[in-house]
Structures are given as C-alpha cells and as structure tokens.
Steps between C-alpha positions, in 0.01 A plus 500: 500500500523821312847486317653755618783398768584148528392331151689781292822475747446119375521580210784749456711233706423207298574685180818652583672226668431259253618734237785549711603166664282270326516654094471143318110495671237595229249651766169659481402716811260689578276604826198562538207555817214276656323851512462761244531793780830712316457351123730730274680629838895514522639269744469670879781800546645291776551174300657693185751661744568180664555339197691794352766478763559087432517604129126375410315732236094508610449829337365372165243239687148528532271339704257268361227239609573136448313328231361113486714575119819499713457145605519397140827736455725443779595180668453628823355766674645572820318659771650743770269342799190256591272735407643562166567121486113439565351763241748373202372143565162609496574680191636207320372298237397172592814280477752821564459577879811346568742728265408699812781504759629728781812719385675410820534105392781540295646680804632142635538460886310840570298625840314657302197402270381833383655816357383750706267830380714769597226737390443628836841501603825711502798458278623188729223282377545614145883389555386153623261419204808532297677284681276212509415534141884503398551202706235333332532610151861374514391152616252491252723603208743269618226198448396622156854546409639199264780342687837548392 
C-alpha cells in the first residue's frame, strides 16, 4: 500500500540474494506503493532493523507510488496481497494486467497466499515477512536462474 514495510523488505531481499547467491542474474528491482500515503519516506524503523539483522540494507530506500510507466519497465510487478493485486491490475494498461502476480507464487507449496502487513504489529510479524519473502525470492531466483 504505502511502501514502507513489506514492498521495500522485497526489495532489499531480492537484491541482495541475487547478488549474493544468484550474481550471473542481470536484475532490475525496485518497489513501489498502490497508495502514495509515505512518498519520499524511509522504509518503517521496524522493517530496516529487521532487515539489518538478516544483513538487508533498507536505509537508502524511499517509498514511492507505483506508476502505469512501471508496467512498461519491469516484467512483473508483484503484489504483497489481494488488495494490492486488485489496484495494480486496475492500474494496468490494457493488455498488461497479467504481469501482475502475488509475491507469494514463487513461494511453491505455501499456506500462505499473502505477505502479511506487519504495520500494526510487533517485531514477530516483521520477522515473518522476511521469512516468507526469502522463501519466495529464492524460488523465484532459482526459476530465472539459467540452468547449469
């Protein structure tokens, strides 16, 4: 929504484990909101200190509000939730709504369909974004990976 917790998290995981584990991927990532609530805000407090302690830099992000532009510069645009899922689609150029996708279906044989907004919540729920999205972002690197 605003691009503050779970969408810069995204982010700072995708970018550092593909430089890390996956450094023959040319990858452009970014994140960005449905909502234009914190544009030019830091990430949240909570998710740069979550990511801090998994080795994930946040500190140099700001939050911005998607664009129907991004649809023409990435090949996806991955949404945290329905919601999110919903407003990109709408967002979309006619022809584009389906480089829309939930994060969580590169997470493979998941309960879980949706990262969760920790917002609200305590350090715990801050701990469990990151652990969806690394799940995730691994499988996903993994598919874009050229086999060996």
């Amino acid at each position: 929504m605003g691009n503050i917790c779970r969408s810069p998290s995204a982010e700072a995981v995708l970018r550092e484990l593909g430089r890390r584990e996956f450094p023959q991927l040319q990858l452009t990532i970014d994140s960005a909101g449905t909502h234009g609530y914190h544009v030019g805000d830091p990430p949240d407090p909570r998710s740069i200190a979550a990511g801090r302690a998994r080795g994930y830099d946040l500190t140099t992000l700001r939050a911005r509000q998607v664009e129907r532009a991004d649809f023409a510069r990435f090949d996806w645009l991955l949404a945290m939730d329905a919601a999110n899922l919903a407003r990109l689609r709408q967002l979309a150029p006619e022809g584009a709504a389906e480089r829309a996708r939930l994060f969580l279906e590169f997470a493979g044989e998941s309960t879980r369909n949706e990262v969760p907004d920790p917002y609200y919540g305590v350090a715990a729920d801050f701990e469990l974004v990151l652990d969806l999205l690394e799940h995730a972002s691994r499988r996903l690197l993994r598919q874009l990976a050229p086999s060996t």
